[in-house]
N, C-alpha and C positions, 0 to 999 in steps of 0.2 A: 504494500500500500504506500503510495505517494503520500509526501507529507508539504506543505508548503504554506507561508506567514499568512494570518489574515489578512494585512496591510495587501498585499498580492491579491490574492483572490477577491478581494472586494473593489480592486480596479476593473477584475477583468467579468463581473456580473454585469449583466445589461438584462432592459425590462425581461417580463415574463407575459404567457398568455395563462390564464385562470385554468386549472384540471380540477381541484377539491379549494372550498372557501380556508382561507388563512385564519381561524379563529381558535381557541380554545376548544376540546368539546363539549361542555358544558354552557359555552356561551352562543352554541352554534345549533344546540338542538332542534329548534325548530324550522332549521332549513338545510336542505341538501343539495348538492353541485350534480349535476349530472354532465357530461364531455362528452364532444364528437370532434374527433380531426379529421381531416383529408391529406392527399398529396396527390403526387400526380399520375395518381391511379383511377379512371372512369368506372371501374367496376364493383367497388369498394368502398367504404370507409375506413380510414386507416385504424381507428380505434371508435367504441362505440359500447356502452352500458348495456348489460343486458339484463340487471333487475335493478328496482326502487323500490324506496320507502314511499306510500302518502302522504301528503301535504305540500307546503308551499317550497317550490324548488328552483334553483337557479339554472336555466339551459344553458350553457356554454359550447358553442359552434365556431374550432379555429379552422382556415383552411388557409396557412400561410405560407411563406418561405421558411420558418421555425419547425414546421409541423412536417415536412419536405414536399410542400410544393413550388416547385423551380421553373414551371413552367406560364405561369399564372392563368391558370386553369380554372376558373369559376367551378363553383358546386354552391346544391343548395340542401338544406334539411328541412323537409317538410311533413306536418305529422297526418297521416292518413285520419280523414274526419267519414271517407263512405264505406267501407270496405265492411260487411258483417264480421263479425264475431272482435270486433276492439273496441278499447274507448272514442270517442267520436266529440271529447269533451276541449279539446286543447287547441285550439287553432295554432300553427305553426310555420311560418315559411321563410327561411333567415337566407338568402344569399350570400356568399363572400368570395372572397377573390383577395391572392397577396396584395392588390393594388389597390384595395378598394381605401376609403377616408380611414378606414379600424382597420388599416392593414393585416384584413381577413380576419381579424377575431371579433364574436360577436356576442350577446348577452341576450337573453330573456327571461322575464321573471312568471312561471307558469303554477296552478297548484292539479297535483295528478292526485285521481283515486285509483284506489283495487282495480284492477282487472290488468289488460293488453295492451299495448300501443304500436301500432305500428309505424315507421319512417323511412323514407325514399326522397331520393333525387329527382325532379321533376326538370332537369333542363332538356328540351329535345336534344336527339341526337347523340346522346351519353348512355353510357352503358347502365347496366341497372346498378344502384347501391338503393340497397335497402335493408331491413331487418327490423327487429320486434325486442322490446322488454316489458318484463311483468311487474306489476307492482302491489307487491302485498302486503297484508298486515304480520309481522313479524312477533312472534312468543319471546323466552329468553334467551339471547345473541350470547354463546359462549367463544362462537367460532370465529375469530381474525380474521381482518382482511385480507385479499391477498392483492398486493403490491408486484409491480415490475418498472422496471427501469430499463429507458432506450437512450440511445445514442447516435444523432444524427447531425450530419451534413458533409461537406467534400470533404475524399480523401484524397489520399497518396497511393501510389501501390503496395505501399508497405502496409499499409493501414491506417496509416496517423491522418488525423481531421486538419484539411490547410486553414489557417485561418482562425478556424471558431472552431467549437462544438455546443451542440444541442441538447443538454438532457431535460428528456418527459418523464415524469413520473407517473402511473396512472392506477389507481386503484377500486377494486370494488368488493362489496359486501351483501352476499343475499339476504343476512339478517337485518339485523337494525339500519344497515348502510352505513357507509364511509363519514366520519365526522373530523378527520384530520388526516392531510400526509404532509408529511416533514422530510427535510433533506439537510446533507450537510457536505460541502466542498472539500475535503483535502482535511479531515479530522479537523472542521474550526469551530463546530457546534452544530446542531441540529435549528434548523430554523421552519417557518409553513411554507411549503411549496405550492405556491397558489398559483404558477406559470412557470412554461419551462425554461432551464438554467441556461442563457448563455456565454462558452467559458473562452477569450479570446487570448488570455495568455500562455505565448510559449512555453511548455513543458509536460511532463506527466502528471494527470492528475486522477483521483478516486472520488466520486460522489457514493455517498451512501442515504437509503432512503429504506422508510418504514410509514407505516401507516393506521390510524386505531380508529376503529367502529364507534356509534353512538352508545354501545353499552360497553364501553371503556376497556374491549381488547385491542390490543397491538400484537402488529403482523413480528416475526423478525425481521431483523436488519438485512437489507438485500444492497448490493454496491455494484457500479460498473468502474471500470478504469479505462485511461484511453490518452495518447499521447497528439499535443495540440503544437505542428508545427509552423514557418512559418511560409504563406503561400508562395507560389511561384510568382513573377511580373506577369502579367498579362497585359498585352498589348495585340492580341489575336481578337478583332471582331466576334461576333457569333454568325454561325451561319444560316440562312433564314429561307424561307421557301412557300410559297404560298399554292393553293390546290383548288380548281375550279370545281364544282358540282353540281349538279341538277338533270331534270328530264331534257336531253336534245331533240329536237327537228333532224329534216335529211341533211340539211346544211349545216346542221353544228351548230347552229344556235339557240341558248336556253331558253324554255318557253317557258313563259311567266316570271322565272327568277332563278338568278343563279346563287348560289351559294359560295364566299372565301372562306378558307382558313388556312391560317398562315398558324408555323411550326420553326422554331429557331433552337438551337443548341448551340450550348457553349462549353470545351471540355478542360476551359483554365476557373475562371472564377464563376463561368453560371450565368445563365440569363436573368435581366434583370427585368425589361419588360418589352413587347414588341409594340409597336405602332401600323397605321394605314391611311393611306390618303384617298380619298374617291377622286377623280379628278384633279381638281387642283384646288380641292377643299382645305377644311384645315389639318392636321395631323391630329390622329384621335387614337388613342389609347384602346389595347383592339384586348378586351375579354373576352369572347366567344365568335364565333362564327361568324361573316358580316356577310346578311342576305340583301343583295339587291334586285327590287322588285320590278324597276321605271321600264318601260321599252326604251330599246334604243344600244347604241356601242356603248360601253364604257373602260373604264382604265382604273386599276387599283395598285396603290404604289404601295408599299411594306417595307420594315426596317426593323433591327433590332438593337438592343440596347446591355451588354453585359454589366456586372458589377464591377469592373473598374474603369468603367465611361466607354468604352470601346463600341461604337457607332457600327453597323453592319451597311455598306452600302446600296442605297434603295434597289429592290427587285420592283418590276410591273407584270399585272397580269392583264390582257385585255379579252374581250368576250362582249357579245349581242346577248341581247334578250327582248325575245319578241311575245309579242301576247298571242296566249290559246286560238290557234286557227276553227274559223268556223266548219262545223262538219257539215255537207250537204250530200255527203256520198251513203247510201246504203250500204249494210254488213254486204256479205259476201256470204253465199248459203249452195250447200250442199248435202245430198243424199244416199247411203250405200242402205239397199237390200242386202242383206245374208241368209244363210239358213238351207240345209238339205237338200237339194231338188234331182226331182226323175229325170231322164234323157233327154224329155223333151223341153227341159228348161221350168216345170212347175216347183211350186216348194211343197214339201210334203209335211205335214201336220202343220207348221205356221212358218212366217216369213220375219225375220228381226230387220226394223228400218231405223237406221241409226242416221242423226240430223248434224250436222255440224255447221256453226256460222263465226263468223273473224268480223274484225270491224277497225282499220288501223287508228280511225282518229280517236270518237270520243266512247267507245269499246258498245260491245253486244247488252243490251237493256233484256229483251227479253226472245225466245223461239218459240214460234207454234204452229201446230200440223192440225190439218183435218183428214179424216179417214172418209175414204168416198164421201157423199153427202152430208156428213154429220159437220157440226159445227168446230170453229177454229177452240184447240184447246194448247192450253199452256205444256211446253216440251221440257222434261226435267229429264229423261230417262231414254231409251233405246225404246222402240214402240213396236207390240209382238202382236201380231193378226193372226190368228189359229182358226179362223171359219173357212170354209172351204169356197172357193169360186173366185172370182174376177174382183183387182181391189186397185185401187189409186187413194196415196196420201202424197196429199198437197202440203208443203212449208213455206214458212216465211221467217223475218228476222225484222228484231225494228233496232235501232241502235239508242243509244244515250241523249242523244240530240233529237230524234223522233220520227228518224228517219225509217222507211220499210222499204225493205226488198220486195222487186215482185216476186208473186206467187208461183213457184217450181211444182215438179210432181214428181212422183214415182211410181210407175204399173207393174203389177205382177198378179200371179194366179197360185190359190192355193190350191191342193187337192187330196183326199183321205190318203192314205199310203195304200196300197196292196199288200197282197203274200210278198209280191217279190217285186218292190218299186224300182231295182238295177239291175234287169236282166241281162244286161252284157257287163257286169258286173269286172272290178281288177280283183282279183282271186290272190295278186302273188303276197308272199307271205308276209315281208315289213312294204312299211309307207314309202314309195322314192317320190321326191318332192324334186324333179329337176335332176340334177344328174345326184342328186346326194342321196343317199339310204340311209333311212334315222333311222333302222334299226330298230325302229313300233312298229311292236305285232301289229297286221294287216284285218285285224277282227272282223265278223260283223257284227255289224251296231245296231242291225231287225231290221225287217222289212227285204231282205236280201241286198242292203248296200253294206258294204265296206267300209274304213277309213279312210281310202283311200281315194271312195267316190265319194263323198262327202266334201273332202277336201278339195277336191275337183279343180287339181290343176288345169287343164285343158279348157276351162272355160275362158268365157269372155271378159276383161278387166278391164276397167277404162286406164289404171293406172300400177304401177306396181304396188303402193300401199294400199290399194282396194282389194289386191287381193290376200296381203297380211291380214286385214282387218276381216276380211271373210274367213281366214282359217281362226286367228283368233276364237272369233266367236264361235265357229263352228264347236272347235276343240272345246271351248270352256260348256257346252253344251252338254256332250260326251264326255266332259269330268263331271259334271251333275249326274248324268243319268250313270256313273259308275264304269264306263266302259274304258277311258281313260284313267291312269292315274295324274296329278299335277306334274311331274316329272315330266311324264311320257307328252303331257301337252308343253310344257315349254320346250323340248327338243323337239316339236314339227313346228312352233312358231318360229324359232328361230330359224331353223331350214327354209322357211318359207321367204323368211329376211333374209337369208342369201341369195336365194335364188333371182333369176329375172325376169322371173312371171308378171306380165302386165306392163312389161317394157319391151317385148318384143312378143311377137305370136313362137312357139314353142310349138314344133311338129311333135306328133305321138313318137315315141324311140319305139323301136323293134318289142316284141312283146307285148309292150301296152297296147288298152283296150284302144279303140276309138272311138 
């Protein structure tokens, strides 16, 4: 353990941010500190309570350069008031940011009852940080707090902190809660650590820290050590970089609004804060994301600012943005028949009519088919016709903007099956789909067809995914009815997607039926 003068150590303290109130415990009982920090982590909180006592409590929300955020990274702590099963009694919403007036540390004075509370990051565009503490009424507290001790800011490769260091102290108590922590620099007394320590003198030094409950247990003594040397020169800018975002047109340009963010590192003394110019506006201190909405070209200049004044030289990005194009084009709509059929092209017990519509601007609203005569009904599903005789279903499409497609069709005939609906039937023993052998047994599936006929290479396809989409279905037909296993259907889809049925007419090979 490092030992070093008071007179020293009490050069090298500078302010603190609040973790636990600096009071007695006895003179503190009727209020509690509760802490959240951040850094420059979006997915997270860097530290965060996870039980409380009731009554009147102090929120403390840092998200600084102290806490290690080097980026100056806004976050916000907000307390979930809709969500069932929490309290819903605390209104909550603190923003902060190293740069902000409270150089990212923030206060609020709240009183919490028994139950849940949940809390989250609400800034768009940020990963989730969230999580929950409960707060109960507490029996008699024999069990200590428990206390830890971190240590941050820049190193060296060896491990020594340049410049400063940082220590948190942070404690919690699921009984009575935390009524005191205390710390002490280089053996020179314990004093209340009401923020954390920053230590800027040259040399080795030991904090030690402890912490005691509202029913007057104390944790032990826990210490970190850490050697504090002196920084490099920096004279190296930071390097800075900004990144366009949003929905593009065919021509690249953002429709409605683009999105900056600008991104700067520094790997001598650290960034200190970045800036951005619209135009030839003024220079504006850049927290979050900067969306510009205006139509029109624009130009956004960036720079950054390290801690020992080192200026990064301005970058520009430039980018259009034009407003939501009006849509007057109808979806685009199409229709495949599927399903079984005898020689002569009928389908035998029912026919599946599968609808599909696209719509590139303002997207597909809603699709609807009528069957023969019957009225337009809403398309959620594949549409399966099992009556026997002569059928037409008509589709259409309306899109987002209110546009409709004309009305398309599709005809076909059902018809009962016979004994034997494939009298020239493929007999051989696996499926060849094209030059491939999948090696599926050649079963029949009743009626005297096959797999094989079913499958019905040789027919007519407008396209080569028409006729995937007909084995498809086919197969998944015959894994219902048991004659397929799952297996054995995805090994003749996939044959089918090799093949190049539907892209060319494909004569019968020697042996096959015709």
């Amino acid at each position: 353990m490092f030992r070093r003068s008071t007179a020293a150590v009490a050069a090298a303290l500078m302010s603190l941010t609040a973790v636990i109130p600096a009071a007695p415990v006895q003179a503190r009982a009727q209020e509690q500190v509760l802490t959240w920090t951040a850094d420059n982590d979006i997915t997270r909180y860097k530290s965060a309570p996870t039980t409380a006592a009731p009554g009147p409590t102090k929120i403390v929300f840092e998200n600084s350069e102290a806490t290690g955020n080097t980026t100056g990274m806004p976050h916000t702590l907000t307390f979930d008031t809709s969500t069932p099963g929490y309290n819903h009694d605390v209104e909550l919403n603190i923003l902060a940011n190293p740069f902000d007036t409270r150089n990212g540390r923030h206060e609020a004075a709240v009183t919490l009852t028994p139950g849940k509370y949940r809390y989250l990051c609400t800034i768009p565009g940020h990963g989730t940080m969230s999580g929950e503490f409960t707060v109960t009424e507490g029996g008699e507290d024999t069990t200590p707090p428990t206390v830890t001790g971190e240590v941050t800011g820049p190193r060296d490769a060896a491990g020594n902190y340049l410049g400063s260091a940082t220590v948190t102290v942070t404690a919690s108590d699921a009984g009575s809660g935390v009524g005191l922590v205390e710390h002490e620099v280089d053996d020179t007394g314990f004093v209340p650590h009401t923020e954390p320590v920053r230590i800027t003198a040259v040399g080795d030094h030991s904090v030690q820290y402890r912490a005691t409950d509202r029913a007057g247990n104390t944790s032990e003594v826990g210490s970190v050590s850490f050697r504090v040397v002196e920084p490099p020169s920096d004279t190296t800018p930071p390097e800075v970089a900004a990144d366009v975002t949003g929905t593009k047109d065919a021509q690249g340009n953002y429709v409605d609004k683009a999105t900056v963010t600008i991104t700067a590192t520094d790997a001598d003394s650290g960034v200190r804060g970045r800036e951005y110019q619209l135009h030839s506006g003024p220079w504006t201190a850049y927290t979050a994301p900067v969306e510009v909405t205006a139509a029109g070209s624009h130009m956004v200049h960036f720079r950054a600012t390290d801690n020992a004044g080192n200026t990064s030289p301005e970058g520009m990005v430039a980018f259009t943005v034009v407003a939501t194009p009006v849509d007057t084009e109808p979806p685009t709509t199409s229709a495949v028949v599927s399903g079984a059929k005898n020689p002569d092209g009928a389908y035998l017990d029912d026919a599946t009519v599968t609808i599909t519509a696209s719509d590139a601007q303002s997207g597909v609203e809603r699709v609807e088919y009528a069957l023969d005569s019957g009225e337009w009904t809403a398309y959620s599903s594949a549409v399966v016709v099992g009556t026997a005789g002569s059928h037409t279903v008509r589709y259409r499409a309306t899109d987002k903007a209110g546009n409709t497609a004309e009305a398309k069709s599709v005809s076909f005939t059902v018809v009962e099956p016979g004994a034997d609906a494939c009298p020239e039937s493929d007999t051989r023993e696996t499926v060849v789909i094209g030059p491939d052998d999948t090696g599926v047994a050649n079963v029949d599936t009743g009626n005297g067809c096959t797999v094989s006929d079913l499958v019905d290479q040789h027919g007519e396809y407008p396209d080569h995914g028409a006729f995937v989409r007909h084995v498809e279905l086919v197969t998944a037909d015959l894994v219902t009815r048991g004659v397929l296993t799952s297996r054995e259907q995805a090994v003749l889809v996939r044959a089918a997607s090799r093949s190049d049925i539907g892209e060319q007419f494909l004569p019968p090979q020697q042996g096959e039926p015709r």
